[in-house]
N, C-alpha and C positions, 0 to 999 in steps of 0.2 A: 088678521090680514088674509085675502083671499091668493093663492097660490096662482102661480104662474107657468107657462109651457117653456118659456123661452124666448130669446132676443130674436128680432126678425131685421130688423134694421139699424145698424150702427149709427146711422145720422141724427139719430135722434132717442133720448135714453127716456123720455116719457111717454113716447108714441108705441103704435104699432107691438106692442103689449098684450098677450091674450092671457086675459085670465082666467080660471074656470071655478065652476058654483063648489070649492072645497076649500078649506081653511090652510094654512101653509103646515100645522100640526100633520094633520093627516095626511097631504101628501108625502111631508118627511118620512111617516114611518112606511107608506106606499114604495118607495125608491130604497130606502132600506131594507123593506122585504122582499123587492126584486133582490137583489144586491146577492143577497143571501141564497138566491134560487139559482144565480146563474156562475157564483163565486163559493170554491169549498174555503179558500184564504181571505180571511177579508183583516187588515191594520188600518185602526184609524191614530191619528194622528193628533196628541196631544199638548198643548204648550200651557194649561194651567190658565186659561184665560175662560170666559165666560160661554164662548161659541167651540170651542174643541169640551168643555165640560158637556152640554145641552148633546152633542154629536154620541160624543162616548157613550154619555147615560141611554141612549136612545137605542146606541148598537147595541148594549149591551144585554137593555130590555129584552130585544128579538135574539139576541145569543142565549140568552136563558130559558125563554120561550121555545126556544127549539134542541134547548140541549145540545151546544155548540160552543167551540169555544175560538175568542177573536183577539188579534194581538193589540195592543194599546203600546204606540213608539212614544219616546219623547225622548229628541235629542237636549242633553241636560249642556247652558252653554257655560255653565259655575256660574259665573256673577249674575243673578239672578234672585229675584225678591225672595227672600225665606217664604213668605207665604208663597209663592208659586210650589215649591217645592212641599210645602207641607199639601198642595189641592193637588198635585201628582199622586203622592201616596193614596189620597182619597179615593183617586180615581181608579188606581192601580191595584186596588184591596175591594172594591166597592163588590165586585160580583166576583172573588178569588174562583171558582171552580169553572166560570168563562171565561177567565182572562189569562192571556199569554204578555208577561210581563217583555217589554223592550226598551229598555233605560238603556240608553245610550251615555258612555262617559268617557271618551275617549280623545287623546288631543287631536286640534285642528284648529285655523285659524280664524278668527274672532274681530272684527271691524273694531278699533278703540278710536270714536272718532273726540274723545276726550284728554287727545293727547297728540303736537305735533311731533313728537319723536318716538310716540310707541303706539304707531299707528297697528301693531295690532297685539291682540294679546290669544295667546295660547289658552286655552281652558285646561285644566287636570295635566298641565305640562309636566314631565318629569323631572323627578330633582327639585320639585318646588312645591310639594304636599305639604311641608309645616307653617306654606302662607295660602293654600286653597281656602276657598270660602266655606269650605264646609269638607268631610271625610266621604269618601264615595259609599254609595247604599251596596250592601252587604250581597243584594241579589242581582246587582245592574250590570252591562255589558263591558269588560272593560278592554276588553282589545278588540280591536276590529274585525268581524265575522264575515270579510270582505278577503280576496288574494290582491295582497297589496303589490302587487307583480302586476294586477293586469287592473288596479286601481285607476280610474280616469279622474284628471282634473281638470276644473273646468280653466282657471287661468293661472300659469304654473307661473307667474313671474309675483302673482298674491301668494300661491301654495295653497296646501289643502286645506279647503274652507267650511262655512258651514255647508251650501246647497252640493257638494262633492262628498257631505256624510249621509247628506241623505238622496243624492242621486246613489251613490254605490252601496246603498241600504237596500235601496229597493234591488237592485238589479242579483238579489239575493234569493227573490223569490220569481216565479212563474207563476201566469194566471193569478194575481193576486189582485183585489181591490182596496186600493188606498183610501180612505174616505178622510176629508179635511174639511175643518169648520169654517168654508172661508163664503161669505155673505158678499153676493154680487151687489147688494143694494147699496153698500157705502160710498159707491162711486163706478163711474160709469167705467173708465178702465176698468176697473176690478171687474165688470159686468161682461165684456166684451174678453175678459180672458181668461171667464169661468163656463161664458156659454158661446164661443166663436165658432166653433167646428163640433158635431160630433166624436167623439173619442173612443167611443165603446155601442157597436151596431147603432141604433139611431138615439142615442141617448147623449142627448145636447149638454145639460152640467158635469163633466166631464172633459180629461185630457186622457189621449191617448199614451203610452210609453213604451217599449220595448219588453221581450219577454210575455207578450199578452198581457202585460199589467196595466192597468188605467187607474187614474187618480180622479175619485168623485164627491160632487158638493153638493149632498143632501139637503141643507141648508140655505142654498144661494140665495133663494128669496126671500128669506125670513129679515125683518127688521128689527132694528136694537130694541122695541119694546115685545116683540117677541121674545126671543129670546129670555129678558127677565122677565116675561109675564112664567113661561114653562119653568125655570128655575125657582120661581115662587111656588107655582102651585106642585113640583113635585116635590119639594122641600128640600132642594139640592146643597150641600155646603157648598160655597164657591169662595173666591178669593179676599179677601178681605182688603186687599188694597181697591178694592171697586167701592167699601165703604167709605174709608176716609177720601178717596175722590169726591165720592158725590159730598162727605159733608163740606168739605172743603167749595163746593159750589161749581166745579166745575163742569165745563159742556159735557153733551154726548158724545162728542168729537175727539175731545179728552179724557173723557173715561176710559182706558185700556190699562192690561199689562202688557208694558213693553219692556223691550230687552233696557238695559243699564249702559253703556258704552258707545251705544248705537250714535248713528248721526241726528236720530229724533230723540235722544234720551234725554236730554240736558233738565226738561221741563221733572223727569223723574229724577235724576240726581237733585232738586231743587226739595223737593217736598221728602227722600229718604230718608235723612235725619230725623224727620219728624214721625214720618210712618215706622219706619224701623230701623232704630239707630243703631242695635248691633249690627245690621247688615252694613251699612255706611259704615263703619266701624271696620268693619272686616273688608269692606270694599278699596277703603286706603289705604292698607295696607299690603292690598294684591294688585293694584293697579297705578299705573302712574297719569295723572290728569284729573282726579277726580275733584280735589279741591277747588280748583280752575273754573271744571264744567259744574260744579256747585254756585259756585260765586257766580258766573257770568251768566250760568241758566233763568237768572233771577232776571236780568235783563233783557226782557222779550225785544224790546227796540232794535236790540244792538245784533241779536244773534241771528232773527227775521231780515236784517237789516232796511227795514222800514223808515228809518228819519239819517239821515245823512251826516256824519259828524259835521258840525258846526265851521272845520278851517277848511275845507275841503269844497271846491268852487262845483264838482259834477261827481257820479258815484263810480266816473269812467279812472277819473283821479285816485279816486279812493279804492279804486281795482288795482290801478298799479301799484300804489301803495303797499297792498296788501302782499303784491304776487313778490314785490319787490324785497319784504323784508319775511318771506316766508323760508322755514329754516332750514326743510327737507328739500334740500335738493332733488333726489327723484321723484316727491311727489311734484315740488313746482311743475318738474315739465312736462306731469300727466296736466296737470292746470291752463298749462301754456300751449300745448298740442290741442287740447279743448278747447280753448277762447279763439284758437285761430279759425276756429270754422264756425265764427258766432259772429253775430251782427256788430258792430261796432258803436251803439247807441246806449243812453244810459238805463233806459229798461232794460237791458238786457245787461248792463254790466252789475245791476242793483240786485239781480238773480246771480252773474259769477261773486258778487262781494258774501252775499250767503255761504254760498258752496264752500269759499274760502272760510268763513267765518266757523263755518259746524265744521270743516277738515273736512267735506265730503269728497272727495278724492276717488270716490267708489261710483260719484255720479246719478246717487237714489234718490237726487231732489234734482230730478233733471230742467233744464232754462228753456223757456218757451225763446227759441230764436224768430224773433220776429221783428218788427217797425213798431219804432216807439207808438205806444196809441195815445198818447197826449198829443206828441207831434201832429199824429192825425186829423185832431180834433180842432189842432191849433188851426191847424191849412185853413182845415171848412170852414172856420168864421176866418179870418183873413178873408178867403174870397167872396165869404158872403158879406163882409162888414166894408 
């Protein structure tokens, strides 16, 4: 795929597109070896997936090339595929004499959207290491390299979460380049708030941050068959849960590692058992919901909420149903404070029956609030029929 300058115009994500006579390979390593000229710290940022491994491997290249040495983070959240954890180490040993190790293990709170009473779960909490999912790595960080005096949270009534470990991670360094594997190509959000503003002098894949530190996306333009075409041809180990996906036949869309607990995990607690049972195994017994989001994950209809339970006359009914017999009271009236400033139509209530369905509570499968568009469709023939 040929490489790209940048977004010009948000109205439209195929248009207005410049692209230049270079392959997206070579530009990557082009912005990594700026990266390197104008940055003595440069952390990139790993989570064991397919696009932070390609990144890593790439920084690393030009750290050894230049006899230099680059950090590699990864905030660890425990419950987490053993294989993530065994392509960390990979990654973290791959070039030992460039890499500055940053294993993060530290408690903070965790979205368990697989459970309406223990909506969230602490990672590595204390007093409860003889049911952690695993013993912490012998060289990883395990108290907070942060002044928890002048620690910032982002919303104190959740407590300190994941993006508050790694907002006050960073604010640990000056001048520092964050580099993250995150591909504006999988959707046009993603595109628009990887390349919206400048961040760093005129260098558009980038965000700007406090401390002269900026967060940059080498990467942004590269597409999912990138990415594995470079993992094949450098002979990269990567995760093995990307194989049993694709044998299992699933999209491109679907192929990821994601988190376990999450309010998009369900489809991965569905298939854990199978890919790796001691993990599930160990997962049951650290968390509460798992069984639940096992069973019902199996049920795309229901959790999508896609087909209407059958006693239920509209899905406005089956909204209140839901709100009605749901058990957390302070989640309800984050629920209830929500729906008030939402259209009162059943597309839009077929979006809250979701929300309510995964516990999204957190609001990361946000409801298009708008006028039913069937209704709309209905008008135009009415007045033309």
């Amino acid at each position: 795929m040929t490489c790209l300058t940048g977004w010009i115009d948000w109205r439209s994500f195929m248009e207005r597109q410049i692209y230049q006579n270079k392959d997206v390979l070579t530009a990557a390593k082009e912005r990594i070896s700026y990266l390197f000229d104008e940055f003595e710290s440069i952390i990139v940022s790993i989570s064991g997936g397919k696009d932070s491994t390609t990144l890593a491997y790439l920084a690393l290249l030009e750290a050894h090339k230049r006899d230099r040495k680059i950090g590699l983070f990864f905030l660890d959240e425990e419950v987490v595929y053993d294989s993530t954890i065994k392509q960390i180490r990979y990654l973290m040993n791959l070039f030992p004499e460039n890499t500055q190790k940053y294993w993060l293990q530290i408690p903070f709170h965790l979205t368990n959207a697989t459970s309406l009473y223990e909506s969230q779960l602490i990672p590595w909490e204390p007093g409860k290491h003889k049911i952690w999912m695993r013993p912490k790595e012998p060289d990883s960080i395990q108290r907070e390299p942060w002044d928890k005096e002048t620690a910032t949270v982002r919303n104190k009534e959740k407590g300190f979460g994941f993006y508050d470990a790694i907002d006050n991670f960073q604010r640990c360094f000056d001048h520092t380049a964050f580099l993250v594997g995150c591909r504006g190509t999988e959707s046009p959000n993603r595109w628009r708030a990887v390349v919206k503003n400048p961040g760093y002098k005129d260098v558009l894949w980038c965000t700007g941050m406090p401390n002269g530190n900026a967060t940059f996306y080498p990467l942004y333009d590269w597409n999912f068959h990138d990415v594995w075409k470079f993992i094949y041809d450098e002979h990269l180990t990567y995760s093995k849960i990307y194989d049993y996906q694709w044998a299992k036949g699933m999209s491109t869309q679907e192929i990821r590692v994601s988190s376990l607990i999450h309010e998009k995990s369900f489809k991965a607690l569905v298939d854990l058992p199978e890919f790796e049972p001691k993990t599930y195994d160990r997962l049951l017994k650290r968390v509460g919901g798992i069984q639940i989001g096992n069973l019902y994950g199996k049920d795309a209809k229901m959790l999508k909420a896609r087909k209407l339970p059958k006693n239920y006359k509209s899905w406005k009914d089956y909204r209140d149903f839901l709100l009605e017999t749901y058990p957390d009271p302070d989640k309800k009236e984050i629920f209830v404070r929500r729906f008030s400033k939402h259209l009162d139509n059943n597309y839009v209530a077929r979006q809250q029956c979701r929300q309510l369905l995964l516990n999204d509570y957190e609001n990361n499968l946000p409801i298009k609030n708008q006028p039913d568009p069937r209704e709309e469709t209905l008008k135009k023939w009415r007045t033309l029929l």
